[in-house]
C-alpha positions as CSV (number, residue, x, y, z in Angstrom):
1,X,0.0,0.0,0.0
2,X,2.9,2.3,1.1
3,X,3.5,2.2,-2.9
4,X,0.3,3.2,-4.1
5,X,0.6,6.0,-2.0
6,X,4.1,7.4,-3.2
7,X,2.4,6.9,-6.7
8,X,-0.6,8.9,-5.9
9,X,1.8,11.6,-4.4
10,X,3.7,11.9,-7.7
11,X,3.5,14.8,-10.2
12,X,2.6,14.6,-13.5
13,X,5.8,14.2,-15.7
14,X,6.2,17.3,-18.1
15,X,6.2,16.6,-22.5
16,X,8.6,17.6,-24.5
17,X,7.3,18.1,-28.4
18,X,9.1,18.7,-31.4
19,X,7.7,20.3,-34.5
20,X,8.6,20.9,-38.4
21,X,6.2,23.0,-40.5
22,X,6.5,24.7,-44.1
23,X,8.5,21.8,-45.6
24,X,8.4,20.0,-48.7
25,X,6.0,22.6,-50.3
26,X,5.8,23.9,-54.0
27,X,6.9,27.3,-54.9
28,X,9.0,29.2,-51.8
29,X,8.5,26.8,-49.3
30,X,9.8,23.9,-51.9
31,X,12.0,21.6,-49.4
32,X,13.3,22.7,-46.3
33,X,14.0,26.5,-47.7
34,X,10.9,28.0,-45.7
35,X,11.0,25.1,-42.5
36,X,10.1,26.2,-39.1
37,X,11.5,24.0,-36.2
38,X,9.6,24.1,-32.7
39,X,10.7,22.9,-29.5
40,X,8.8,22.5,-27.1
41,X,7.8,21.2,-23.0
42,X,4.8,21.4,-21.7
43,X,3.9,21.2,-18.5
44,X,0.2,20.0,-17.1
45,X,-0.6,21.6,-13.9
46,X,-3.4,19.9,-11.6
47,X,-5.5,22.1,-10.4
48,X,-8.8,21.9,-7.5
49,X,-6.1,19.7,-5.3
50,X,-6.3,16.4,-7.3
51,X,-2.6,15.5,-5.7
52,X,-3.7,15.8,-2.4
53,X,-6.9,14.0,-2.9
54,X,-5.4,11.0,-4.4
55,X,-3.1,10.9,-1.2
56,X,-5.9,11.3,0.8
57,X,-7.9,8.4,-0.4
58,X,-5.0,6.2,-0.5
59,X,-4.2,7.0,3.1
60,X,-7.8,5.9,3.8
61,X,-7.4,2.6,2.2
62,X,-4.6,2.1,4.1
63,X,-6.5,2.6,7.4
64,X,-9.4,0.4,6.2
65,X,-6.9,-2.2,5.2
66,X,-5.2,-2.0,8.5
67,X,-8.9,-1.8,10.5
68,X,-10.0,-5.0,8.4
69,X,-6.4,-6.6,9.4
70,X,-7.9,-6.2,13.0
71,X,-10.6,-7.8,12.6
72,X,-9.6,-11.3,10.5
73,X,-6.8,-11.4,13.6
74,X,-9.7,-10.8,16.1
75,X,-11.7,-14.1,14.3
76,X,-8.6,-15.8,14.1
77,X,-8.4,-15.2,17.5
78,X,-11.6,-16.3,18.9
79,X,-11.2,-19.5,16.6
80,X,-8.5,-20.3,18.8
81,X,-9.5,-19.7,22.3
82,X,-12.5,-21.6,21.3
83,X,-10.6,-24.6,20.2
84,X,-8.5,-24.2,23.5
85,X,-11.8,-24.3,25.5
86,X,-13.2,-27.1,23.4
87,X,-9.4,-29.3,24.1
88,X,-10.2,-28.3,27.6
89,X,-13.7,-29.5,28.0
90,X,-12.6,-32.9,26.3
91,X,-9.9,-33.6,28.6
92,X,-12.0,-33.4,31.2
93,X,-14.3,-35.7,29.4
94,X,-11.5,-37.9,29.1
95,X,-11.0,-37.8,32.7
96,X,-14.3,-38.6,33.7
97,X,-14.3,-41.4,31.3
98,X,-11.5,-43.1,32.5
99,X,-13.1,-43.1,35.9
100,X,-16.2,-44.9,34.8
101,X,-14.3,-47.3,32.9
102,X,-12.2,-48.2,35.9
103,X,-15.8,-48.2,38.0
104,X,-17.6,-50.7,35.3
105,X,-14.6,-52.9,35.4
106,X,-14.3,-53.0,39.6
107,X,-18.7,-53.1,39.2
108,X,-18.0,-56.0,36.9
109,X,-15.4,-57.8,39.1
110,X,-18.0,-57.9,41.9
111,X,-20.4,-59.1,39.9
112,X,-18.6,-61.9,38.4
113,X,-17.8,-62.7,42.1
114,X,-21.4,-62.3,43.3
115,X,-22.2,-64.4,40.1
116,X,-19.9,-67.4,41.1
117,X,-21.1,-67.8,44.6
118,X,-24.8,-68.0,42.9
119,X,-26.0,-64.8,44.2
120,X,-26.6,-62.9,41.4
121,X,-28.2,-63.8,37.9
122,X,-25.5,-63.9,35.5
123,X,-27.6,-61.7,33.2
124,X,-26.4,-58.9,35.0
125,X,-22.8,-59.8,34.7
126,X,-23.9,-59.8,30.5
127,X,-25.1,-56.0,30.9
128,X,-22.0,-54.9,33.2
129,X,-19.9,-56.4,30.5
130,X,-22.1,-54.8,27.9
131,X,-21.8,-50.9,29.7
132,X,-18.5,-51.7,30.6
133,X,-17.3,-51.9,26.3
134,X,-19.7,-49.1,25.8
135,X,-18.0,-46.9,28.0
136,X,-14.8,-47.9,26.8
137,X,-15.6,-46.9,23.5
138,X,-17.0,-43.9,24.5
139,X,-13.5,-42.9,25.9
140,X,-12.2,-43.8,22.6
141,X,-14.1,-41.5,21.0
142,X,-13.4,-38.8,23.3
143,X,-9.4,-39.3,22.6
144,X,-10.1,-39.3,18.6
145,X,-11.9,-36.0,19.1
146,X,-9.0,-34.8,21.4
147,X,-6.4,-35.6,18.5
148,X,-9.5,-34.0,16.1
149,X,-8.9,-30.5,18.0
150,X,-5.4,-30.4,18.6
151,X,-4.8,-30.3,14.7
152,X,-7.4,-27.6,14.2
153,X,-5.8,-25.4,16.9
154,X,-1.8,-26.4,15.0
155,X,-3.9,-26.0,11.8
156,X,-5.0,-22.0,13.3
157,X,-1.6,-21.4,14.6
158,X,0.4,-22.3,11.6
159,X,2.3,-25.2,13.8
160,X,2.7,-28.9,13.0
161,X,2.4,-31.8,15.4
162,X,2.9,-29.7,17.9
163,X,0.7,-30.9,21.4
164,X,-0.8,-28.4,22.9
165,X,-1.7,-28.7,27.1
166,X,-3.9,-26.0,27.9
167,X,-4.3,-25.2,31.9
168,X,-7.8,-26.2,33.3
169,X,-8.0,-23.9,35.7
170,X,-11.0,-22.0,34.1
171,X,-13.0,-25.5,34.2
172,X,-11.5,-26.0,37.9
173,X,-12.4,-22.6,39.0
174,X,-15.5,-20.9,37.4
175,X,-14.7,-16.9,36.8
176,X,-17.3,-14.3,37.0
177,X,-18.9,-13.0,33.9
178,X,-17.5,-9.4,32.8
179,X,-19.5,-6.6,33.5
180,X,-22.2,-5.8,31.1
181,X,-21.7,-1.6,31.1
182,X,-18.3,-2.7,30.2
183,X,-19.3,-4.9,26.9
184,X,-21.5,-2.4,25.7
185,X,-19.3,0.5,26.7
186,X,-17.6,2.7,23.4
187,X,-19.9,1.0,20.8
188,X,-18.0,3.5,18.1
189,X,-14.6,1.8,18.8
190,X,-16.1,-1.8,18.3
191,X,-13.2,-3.4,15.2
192,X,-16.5,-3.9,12.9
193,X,-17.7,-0.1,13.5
194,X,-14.1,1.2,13.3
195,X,-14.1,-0.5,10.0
196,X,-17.2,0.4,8.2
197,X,-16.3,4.2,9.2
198,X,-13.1,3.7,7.2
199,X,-15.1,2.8,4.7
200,X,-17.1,5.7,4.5
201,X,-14.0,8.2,4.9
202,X,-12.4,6.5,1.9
203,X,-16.1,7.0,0.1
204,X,-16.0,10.6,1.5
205,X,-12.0,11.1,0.0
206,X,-13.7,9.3,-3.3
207,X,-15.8,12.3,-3.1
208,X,-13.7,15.1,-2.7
209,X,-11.7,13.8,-5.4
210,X,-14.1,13.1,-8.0
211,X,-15.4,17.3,-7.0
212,X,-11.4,18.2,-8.1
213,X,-12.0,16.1,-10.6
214,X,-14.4,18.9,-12.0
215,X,-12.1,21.4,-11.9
216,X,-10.1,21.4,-15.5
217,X,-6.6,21.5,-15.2
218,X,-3.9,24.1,-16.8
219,X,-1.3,23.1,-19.5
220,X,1.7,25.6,-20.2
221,X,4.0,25.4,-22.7
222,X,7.0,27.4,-23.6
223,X,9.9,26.7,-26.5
224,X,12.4,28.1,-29.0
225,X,11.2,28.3,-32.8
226,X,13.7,28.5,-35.8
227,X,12.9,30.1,-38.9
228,X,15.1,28.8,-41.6
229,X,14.4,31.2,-44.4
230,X,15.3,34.4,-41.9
231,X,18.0,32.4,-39.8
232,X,16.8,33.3,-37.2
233,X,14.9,31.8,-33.5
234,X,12.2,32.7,-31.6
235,X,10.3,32.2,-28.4
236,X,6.6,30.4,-28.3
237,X,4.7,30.0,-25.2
238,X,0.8,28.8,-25.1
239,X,-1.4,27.9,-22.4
240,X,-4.2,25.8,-22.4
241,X,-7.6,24.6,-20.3
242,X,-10.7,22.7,-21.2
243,X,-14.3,24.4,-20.8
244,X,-16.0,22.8,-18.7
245,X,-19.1,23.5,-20.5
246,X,-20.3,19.8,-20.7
247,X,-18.2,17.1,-18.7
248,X,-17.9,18.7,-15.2
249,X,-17.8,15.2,-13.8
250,X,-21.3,15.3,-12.2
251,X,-22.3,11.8,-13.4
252,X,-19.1,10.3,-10.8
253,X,-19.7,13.3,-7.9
254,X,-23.4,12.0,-7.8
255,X,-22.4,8.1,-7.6
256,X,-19.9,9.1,-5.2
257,X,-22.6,10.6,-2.4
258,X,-24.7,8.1,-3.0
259,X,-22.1,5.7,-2.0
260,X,-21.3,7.8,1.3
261,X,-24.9,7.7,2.1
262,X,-25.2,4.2,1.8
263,X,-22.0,3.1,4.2
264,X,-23.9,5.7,6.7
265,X,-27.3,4.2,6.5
266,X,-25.1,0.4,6.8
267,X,-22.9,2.3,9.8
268,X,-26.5,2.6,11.8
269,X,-28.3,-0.6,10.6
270,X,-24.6,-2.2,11.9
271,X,-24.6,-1.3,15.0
272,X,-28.1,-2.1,15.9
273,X,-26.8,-5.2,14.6
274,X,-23.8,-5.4,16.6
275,X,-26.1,-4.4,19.9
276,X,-28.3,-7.2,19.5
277,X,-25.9,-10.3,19.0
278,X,-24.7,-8.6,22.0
279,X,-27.2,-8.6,23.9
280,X,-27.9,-12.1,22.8
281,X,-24.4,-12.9,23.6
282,X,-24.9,-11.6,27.1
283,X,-28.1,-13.4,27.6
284,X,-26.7,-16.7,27.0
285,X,-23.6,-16.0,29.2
286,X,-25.6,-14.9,32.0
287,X,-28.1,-18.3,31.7
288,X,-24.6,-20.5,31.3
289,X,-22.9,-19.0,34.5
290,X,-25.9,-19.4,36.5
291,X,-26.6,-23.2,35.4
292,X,-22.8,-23.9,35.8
293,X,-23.0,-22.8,38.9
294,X,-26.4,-24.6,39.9
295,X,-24.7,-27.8,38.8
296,X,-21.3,-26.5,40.9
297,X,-22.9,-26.1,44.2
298,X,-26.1,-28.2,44.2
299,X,-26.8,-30.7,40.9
300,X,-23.2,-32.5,41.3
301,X,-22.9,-33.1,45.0
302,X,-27.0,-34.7,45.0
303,X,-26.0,-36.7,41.8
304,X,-23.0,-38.2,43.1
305,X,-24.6,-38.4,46.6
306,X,-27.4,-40.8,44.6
307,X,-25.0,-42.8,42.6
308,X,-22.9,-43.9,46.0
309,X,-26.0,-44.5,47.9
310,X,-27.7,-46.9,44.9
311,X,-24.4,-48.8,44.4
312,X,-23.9,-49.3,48.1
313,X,-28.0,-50.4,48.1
314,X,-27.1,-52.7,45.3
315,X,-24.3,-54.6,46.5
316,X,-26.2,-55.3,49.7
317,X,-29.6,-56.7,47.5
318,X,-31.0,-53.4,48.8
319,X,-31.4,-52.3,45.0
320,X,-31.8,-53.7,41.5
321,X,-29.4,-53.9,39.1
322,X,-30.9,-51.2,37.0
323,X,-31.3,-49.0,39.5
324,X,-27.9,-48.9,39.9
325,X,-26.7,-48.5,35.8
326,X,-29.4,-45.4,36.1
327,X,-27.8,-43.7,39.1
328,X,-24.4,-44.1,36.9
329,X,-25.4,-42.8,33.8
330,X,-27.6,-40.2,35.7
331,X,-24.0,-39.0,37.3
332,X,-22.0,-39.4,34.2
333,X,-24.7,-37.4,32.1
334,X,-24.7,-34.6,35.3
335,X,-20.9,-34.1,34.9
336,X,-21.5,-33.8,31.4
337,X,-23.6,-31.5,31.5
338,X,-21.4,-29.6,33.5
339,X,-19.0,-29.7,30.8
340,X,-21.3,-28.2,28.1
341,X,-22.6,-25.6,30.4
342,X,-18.7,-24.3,31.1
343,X,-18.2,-24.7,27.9
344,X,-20.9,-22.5,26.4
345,X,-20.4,-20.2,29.0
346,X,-16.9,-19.5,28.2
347,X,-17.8,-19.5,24.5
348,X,-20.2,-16.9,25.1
349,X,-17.5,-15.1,26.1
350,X,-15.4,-15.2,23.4
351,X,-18.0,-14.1,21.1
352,X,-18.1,-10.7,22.7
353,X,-14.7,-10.4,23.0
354,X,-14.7,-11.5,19.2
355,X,-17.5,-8.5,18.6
356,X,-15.6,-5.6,20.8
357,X,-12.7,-6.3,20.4
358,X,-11.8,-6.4,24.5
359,X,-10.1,-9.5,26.4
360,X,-12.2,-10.8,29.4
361,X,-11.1,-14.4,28.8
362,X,-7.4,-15.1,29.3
363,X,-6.0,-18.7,28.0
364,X,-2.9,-20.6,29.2
């Protein structure tokens, strides 16, 4: 860009012209006797501020090329943190599986026991063997999608094969949400806004130029003339301008404030835009919190308080068999849940911070 701009700075290059008249007539001015040799420059002066303007609309471009840099970073950005979040979440998925496997198979060894003193049907020992590969292959898939998410976030980073081990501490320890005056604080500085207002000053410098545009520009000229039948030289000098009578460039000066007025009517209709996916944004963050949270302080403790009083009931006949499997999966879809809620609240996040450009959410 820095050489578009140097090239819009530069000034028109002056013409030299070289001219023979009155040769290779009849009578006098037979052959070169009467010739008259004219040399000239010419020099075309720009007049209305055309230079000027040209810099001034490249200097726009720059700024909207440099505000729409921002923004690509800002979504390459966000794609990131939300693959981070997403390794995180399946981690601890991967966690949690491996501690159900390891359950089913310790579940399974006491029924094969209880099956082998004859004092349990060895249907159930079928089903525990039957959850027990289920869940194994559940923590498979929770491993493929783990090696799934660490090549997006090499793919987004420009690395290869490198692993990435992001902290869980924001999965271990729940933040608060930011502050909502501060998301919706400075709505003209949001990277989209910023943007769209570079826009219009490059379709307000289009403007200005296409109005110097209208003003005609000057063209001097001064040179040395010799006469060959006196032997002798003189000076010419000329100047000349186009009337504007006809062409005064109206037909581009009208397209150009149409096109301002259109990036100002799409500057509004943006950031009513902008305000409601935030608001929406917000909404959602505020509902994740508070069910992460519910499942935090009260949802995880009763579920896991259930699981170990039904497994406990059914090693000591208290319960049946499929009482306990539904306390398990009751637990392992709870903690799940908890996963997804976390995970959608700090998602939520990252969309605002994606939309105004601020950092509430910071990644290890």
């Amino acid at each position: 860009m820095e050489g578009i701009k140097r090239q819009a700075g530069l000034l028109p290059n002056p013409e030299a012209d070289l001219e023979i008249e009155n040769i290779l007539g009849g009578k006098e001015l037979n052959g070169f006797t009467g010739a008259e040799y004219t040399l000239s420059a010419s020099y075309l002066f720009e007049l209305g501020g055309k230079r000027n303007n040209r810099v001034n609309l490249v200097n726009e471009e720059i700024n909207s090329a440099k505000s729409n840099y921002e923004l690509l970073k800002l979504d390459v950005i966000s794609q990131v943190k939300k693959a981070f979040i997403e390794l995180v979440k399946i981690q601890h998925q991967i966690k949690l599986q491996h501690k159900f496997v390891n359950l089913n198979e310790e579940i399974l060894k006491i029924i094969s026991e209880r099956v082998k003193a004859g004092k349990t049907s060895p249907a159930e020992e079928s089903k525990e063997k039957f959850a027990l590969m289920n869940s194994r292959l559940e923590l498979q898939r929770f491993q493929r999608d783990y090696l799934s998410t660490q090549t997006k976030i090499n793919s987004l980073c420009g690395t290869s094969g490198k692993n990435f081990v992001p902290s869980s501490d924001l999965f271990d320890a729940l933040i608060s949400p930011p502050n909502k005056e501060e998301i919706f604080h400075e709505i003209e500085n949001i990277p989209s806004i910023k943007y769209l207002n570079n826009e219009t000053n490059i379709r307000k410098a289009q403007l200005e130029l296409e109005e110097s545009n209208s003003v005609p520009d000057l063209t001097a000229s001064l040179g040395i003339r010799y006469l060959n039948e006196l032997k002798t030289n003189s000076f010419v000098a000329g100047l000349s301008m186009p009337l504007p009578f006809f062409n005064r460039n109206q037909g581009n000066i009208q397209s150009a404030e149409i096109k301002v007025r259109q990036m100002e009517e799409l500057i509004n209709a943006q950031k009513l835009s902008i305000i409601e996916s935030l608001t929406a944004s917000f909404n959602n963050l505020v509902i994740a919190y508070n069910n992460a949270v519910q499942f935090n302080e009260n949802i995880l403790s009763e579920s896991e308080n259930a699981y170990e009083i039904t497994s406990k009931g059914y090693l000591q006949g208290r319960f049946a068999f499929i009482d306990m499997l539904d306390a398990q999966r009751t637990l392992f879809d709870t903690q799940a849940q908890y996963l997804l809620e976390l995970s959608e609240y700090y998602n939520s996040i990252i969309e605002i911070e994606n939309l105004t450009g601020k950092n509430f959410l910071m990644i290890n």
